[in-house]
C-alpha positions in Angstrom: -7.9 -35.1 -0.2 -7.6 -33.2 3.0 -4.8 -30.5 3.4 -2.9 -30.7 6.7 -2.1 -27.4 8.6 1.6 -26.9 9.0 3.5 -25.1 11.9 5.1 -22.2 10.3 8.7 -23.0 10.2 11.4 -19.9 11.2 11.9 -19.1 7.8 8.2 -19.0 6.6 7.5 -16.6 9.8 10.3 -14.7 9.0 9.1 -14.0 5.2 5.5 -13.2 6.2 6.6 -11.1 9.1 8.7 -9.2 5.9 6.0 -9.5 3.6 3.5 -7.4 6.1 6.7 -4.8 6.7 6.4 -4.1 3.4 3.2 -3.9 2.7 3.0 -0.9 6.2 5.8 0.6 4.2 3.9 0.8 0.9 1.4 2.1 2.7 3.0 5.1 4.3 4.1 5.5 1.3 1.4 6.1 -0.6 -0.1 8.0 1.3 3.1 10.4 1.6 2.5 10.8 -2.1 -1.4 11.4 -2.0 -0.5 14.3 0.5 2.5 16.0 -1.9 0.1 15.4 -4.8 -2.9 16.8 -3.3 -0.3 20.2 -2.0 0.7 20.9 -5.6 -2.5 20.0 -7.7 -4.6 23.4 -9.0 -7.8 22.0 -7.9 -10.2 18.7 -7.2 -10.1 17.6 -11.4 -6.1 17.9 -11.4 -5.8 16.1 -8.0 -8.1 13.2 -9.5 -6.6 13.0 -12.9 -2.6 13.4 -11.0 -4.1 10.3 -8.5 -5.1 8.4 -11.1 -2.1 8.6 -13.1 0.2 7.2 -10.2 -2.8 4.4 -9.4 -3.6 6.2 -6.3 -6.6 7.2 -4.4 -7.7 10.3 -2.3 -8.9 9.3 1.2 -9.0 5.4 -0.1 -6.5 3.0 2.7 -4.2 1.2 0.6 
């Protein structure tokens, strides 16, 4: 059975162009929050542990 490649309709480019918004937004985002973390944590062991907490990572692209 062989699976036919579709033109994209409006609505399906619409959702994906959304879906990759979001996903640049998320981004920024977490990196927003790596940056406030990293200003207020004592040292390299709290900024880990503090990352970790929110499922974040220093210097890692999201």
């Amino acid at each position: 059975m062989r699976s036919e490649r579709r033109p994209l309709s409006a609505e399906t480019s619409e959702f994906a162009r959304a879906r990759v918004s979001a996903e640049q937004d998320l981004r920024v985002q977490q990196e927003h929050a790596v940056r406030t973390v990293a200003g207020h944590a004592h040292d390299v062991d709290d900024l880990r542990g503090l990352l970790a907490m929110l499922g974040l990572e220093a210097g890692a692209r999201v």
